[in-house]
TIPABA-746258 format. One record per residue (C-alpha): y, x, z. Coordinates in pm, 1 decimal, m for minus. Layout:
// TIPABA-746258
py->Y px->X pz->Z
...
This chain:
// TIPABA-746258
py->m5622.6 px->4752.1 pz->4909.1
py->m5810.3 px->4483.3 pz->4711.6
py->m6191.3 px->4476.5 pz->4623.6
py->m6157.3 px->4583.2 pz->4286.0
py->m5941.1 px->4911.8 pz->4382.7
py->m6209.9 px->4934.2 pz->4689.6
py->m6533.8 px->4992.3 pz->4431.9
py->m6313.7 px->5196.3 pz->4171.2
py->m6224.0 px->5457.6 pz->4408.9
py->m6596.4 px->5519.3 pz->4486.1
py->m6726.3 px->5540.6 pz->4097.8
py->m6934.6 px->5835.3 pz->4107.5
py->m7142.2 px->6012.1 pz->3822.4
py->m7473.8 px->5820.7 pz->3783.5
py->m7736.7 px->5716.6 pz->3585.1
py->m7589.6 px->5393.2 pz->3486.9
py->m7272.7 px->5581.9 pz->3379.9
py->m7499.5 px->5837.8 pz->3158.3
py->m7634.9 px->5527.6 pz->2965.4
py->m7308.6 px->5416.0 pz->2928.3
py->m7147.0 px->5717.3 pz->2819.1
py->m7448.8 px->5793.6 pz->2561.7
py->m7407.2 px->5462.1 pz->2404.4
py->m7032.4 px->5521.5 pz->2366.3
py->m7146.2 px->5844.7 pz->2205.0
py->m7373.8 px->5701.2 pz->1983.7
py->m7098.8 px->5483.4 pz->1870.6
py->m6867.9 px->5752.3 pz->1850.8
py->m7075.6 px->5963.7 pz->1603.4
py->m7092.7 px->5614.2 pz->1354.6
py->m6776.3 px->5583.4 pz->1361.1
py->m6712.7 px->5945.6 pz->1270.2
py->m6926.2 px->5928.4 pz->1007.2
py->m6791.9 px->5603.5 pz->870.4
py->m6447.5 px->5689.0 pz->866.8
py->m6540.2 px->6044.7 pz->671.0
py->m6735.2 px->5837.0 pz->427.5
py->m6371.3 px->5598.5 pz->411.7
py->m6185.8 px->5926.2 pz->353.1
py->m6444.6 px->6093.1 pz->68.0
py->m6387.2 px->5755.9 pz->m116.0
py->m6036.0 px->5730.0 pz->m107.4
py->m5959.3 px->6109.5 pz->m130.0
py->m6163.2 px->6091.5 pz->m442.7
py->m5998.4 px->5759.8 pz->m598.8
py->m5681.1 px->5900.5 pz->m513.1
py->m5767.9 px->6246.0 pz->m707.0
py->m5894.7 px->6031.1 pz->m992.6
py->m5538.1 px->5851.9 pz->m998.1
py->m5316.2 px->6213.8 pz->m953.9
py->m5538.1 px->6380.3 pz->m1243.0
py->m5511.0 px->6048.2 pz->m1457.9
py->m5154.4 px->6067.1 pz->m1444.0
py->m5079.5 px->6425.9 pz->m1508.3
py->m5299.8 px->6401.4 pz->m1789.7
py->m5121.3 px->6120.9 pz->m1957.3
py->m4804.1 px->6286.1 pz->m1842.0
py->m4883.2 px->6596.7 pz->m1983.5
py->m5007.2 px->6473.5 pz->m2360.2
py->m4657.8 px->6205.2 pz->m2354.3
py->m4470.6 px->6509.9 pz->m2314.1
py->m4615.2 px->6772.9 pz->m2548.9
py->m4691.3 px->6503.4 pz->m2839.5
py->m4314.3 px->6360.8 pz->m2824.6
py->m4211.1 px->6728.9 pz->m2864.5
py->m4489.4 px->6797.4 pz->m3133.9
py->m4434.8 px->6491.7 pz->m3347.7
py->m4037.2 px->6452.6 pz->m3306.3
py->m3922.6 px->6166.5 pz->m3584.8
py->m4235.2 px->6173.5 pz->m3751.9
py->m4299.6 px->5834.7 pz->m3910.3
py->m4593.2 px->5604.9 pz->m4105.6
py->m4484.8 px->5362.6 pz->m4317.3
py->m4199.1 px->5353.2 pz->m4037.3
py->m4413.7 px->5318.6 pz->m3808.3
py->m4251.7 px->5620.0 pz->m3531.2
py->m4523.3 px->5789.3 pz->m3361.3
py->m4297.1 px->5889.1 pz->m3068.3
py->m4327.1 px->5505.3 pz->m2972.1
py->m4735.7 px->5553.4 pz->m2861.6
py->m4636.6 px->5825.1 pz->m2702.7
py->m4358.7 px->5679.3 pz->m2502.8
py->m4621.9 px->5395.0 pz->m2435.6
py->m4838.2 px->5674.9 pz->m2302.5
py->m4540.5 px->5784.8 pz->m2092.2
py->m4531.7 px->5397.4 pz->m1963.1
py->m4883.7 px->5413.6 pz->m1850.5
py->m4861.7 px->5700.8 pz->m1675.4
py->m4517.2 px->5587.2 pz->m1490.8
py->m4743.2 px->5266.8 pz->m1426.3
py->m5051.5 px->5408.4 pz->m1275.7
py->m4795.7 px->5635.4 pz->m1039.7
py->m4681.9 px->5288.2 pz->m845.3
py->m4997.2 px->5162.6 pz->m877.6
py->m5123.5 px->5464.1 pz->m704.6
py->m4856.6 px->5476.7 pz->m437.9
py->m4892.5 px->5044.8 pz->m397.4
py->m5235.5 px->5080.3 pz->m317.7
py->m5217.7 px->5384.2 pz->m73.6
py->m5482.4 px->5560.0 pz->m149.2
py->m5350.2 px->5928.7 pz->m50.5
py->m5229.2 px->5784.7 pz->296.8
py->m5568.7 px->5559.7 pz->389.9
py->m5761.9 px->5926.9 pz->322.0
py->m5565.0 px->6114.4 pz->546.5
py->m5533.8 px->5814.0 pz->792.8
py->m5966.5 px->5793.0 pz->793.5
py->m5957.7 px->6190.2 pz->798.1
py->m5773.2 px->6139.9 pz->1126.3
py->m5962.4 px->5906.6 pz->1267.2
py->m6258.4 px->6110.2 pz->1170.3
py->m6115.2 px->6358.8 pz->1351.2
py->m6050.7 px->6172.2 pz->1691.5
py->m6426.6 px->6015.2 pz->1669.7
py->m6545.1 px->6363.6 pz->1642.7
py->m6322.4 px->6469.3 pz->1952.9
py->m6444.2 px->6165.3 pz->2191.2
py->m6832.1 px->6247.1 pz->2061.7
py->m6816.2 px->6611.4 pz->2189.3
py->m6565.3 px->6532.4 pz->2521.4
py->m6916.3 px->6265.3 pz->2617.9
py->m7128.2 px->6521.9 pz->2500.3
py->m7029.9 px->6807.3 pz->2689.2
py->m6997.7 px->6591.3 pz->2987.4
py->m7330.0 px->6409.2 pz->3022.5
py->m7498.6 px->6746.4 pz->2955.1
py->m7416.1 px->6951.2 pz->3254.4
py->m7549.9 px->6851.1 pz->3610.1
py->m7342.9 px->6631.2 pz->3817.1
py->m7164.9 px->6929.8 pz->4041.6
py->m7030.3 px->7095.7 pz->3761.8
py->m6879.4 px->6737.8 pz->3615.7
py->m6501.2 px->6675.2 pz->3671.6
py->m6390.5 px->6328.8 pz->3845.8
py->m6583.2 px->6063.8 pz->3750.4
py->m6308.0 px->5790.7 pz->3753.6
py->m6044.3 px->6015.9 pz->3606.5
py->m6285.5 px->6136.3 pz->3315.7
py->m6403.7 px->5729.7 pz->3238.8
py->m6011.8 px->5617.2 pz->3222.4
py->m5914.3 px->5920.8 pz->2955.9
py->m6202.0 px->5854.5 pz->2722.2
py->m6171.4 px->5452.6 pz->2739.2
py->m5818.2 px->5497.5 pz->2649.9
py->m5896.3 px->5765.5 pz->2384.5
py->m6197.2 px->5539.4 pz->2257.6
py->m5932.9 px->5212.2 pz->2281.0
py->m5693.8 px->5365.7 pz->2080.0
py->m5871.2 px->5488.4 pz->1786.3
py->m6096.6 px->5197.5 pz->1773.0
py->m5712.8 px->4941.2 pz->1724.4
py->m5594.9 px->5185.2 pz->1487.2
py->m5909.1 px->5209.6 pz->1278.2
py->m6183.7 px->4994.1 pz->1306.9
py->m6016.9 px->4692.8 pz->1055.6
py->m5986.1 px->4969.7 pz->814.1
py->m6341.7 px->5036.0 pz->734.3
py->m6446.2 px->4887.6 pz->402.6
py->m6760.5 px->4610.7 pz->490.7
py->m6969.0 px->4771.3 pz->266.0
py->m6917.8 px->5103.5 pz->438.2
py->m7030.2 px->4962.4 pz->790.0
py->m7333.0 px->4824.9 pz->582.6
py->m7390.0 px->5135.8 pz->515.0
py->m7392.0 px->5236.4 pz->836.2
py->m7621.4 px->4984.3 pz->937.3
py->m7855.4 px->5080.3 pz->710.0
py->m7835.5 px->5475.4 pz->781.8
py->m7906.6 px->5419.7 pz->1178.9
py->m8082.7 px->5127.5 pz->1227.3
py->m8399.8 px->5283.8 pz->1252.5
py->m8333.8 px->5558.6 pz->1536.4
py->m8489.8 px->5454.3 pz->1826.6
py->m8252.3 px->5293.6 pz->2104.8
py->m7962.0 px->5404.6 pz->1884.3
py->m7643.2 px->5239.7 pz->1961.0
py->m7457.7 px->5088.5 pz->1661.8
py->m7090.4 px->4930.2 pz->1692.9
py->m7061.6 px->4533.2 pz->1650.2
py->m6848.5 px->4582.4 pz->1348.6
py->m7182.9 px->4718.9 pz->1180.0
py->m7324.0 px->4347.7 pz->1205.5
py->m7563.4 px->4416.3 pz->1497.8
py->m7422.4 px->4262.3 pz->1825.6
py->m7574.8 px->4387.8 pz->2130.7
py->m7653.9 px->4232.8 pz->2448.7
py->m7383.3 px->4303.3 pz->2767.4
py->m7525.1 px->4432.9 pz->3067.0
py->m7405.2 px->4334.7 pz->3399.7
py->m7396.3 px->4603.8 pz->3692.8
py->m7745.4 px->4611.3 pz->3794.1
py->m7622.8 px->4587.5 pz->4169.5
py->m7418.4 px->4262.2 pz->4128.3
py->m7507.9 px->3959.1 pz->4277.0
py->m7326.0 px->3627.0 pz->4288.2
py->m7250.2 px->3498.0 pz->4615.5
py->m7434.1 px->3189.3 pz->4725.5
py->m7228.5 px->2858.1 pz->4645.8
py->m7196.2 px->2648.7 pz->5008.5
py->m7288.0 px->2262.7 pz->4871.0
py->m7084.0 px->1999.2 pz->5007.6
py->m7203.4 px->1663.7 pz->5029.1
């Protein structure tokens, strides 16, 4: 058994991994809260583009059926109506080229999964240690559960949303904000490391 496999089967609950697990949590809850404020916008411009088009679906059809061959100067009316028809055709692929409907319900989900890693740390790092389940196995499920949402999501987040962010948290004291959010934060080292002395050779 190497070193590595040596110190992993001994992680325990401590103090170090509380600070740990809080910060991930604090992390957690902005990106929650990020990806809900992704999913209001794009829930809403995707409304805005459904309503849009059933409106101008709606007046193409019942004006082509209320003006028939009516003509000015032979001008036929049915062709602004069939432009109307265009647009609406038009802002339909438009609508489904930009995605709107899916990037909502894709930040709804990741909402969702945020929310779900905040409460698993939560209700962990709030009981006493006795009542805890394996350390090790506990740390593995959330990393991966934390690794996976942050691939799938994290690119996704509009800049201006994670500026928001910033802006929201940065004054809680010894709050924990993601990088993304344009505040990198220091890495601590395990407080028990030490290097080994070098042997100098002349």
């Amino acid at each position: 058994m190497s070193q590595e496999e040596t110190d992993t089967s001994t992680l325990g609950w401590s103090s170090e991994i509380d600070d740990l697990l809080a910060t991930w949590c604090d992390k957690a809850k902005c990106f929650e809260w990020m990806h809900t404020e992704a999913f209001s916008l794009f829930d809403k411009k995707s409304k805005d583009f459904m309503i849009s088009i059933n409106c101008l679906t709606a007046i193409s059809g019942v004006s082509n059926v209320i003006a028939g061959g009516f003509a000015i100067n032979g001008f036929q009316l049915a062709w602004v109506f069939g432009g109307i028809s265009i647009a609406a055709s038009t802002l339909n692929i438009l609508q489904d080229k930009l995605g709107y409907q899916s990037s909502s319900q894709l930040h709804k989900k990741l909402a969702g999964d945020w929310c779900t890693i905040k409460s698993k740390i939560e209700e962990v790092i709030t009981i006493p240690y006795g009542a805890r389940k394996d350390c090790k196995t506990f740390m593995r499920y959330i990393r991966d559960d934390i690794g996976k949402a942050a691939h799938d999501g994290n690119a996704l987040i509009p800049e201006y949303i994670r500026d928001a962010c910033y802006q929201k948290f940065k004054d809680l004291s010894g709050f924990h904000i993601p990088d993304i959010c344009g505040q990198m934060e220091h890495t601590k080292p395990y407080a028990g490391a030490k290097a080994p002395l070098l042997e100098v050779t002349s």
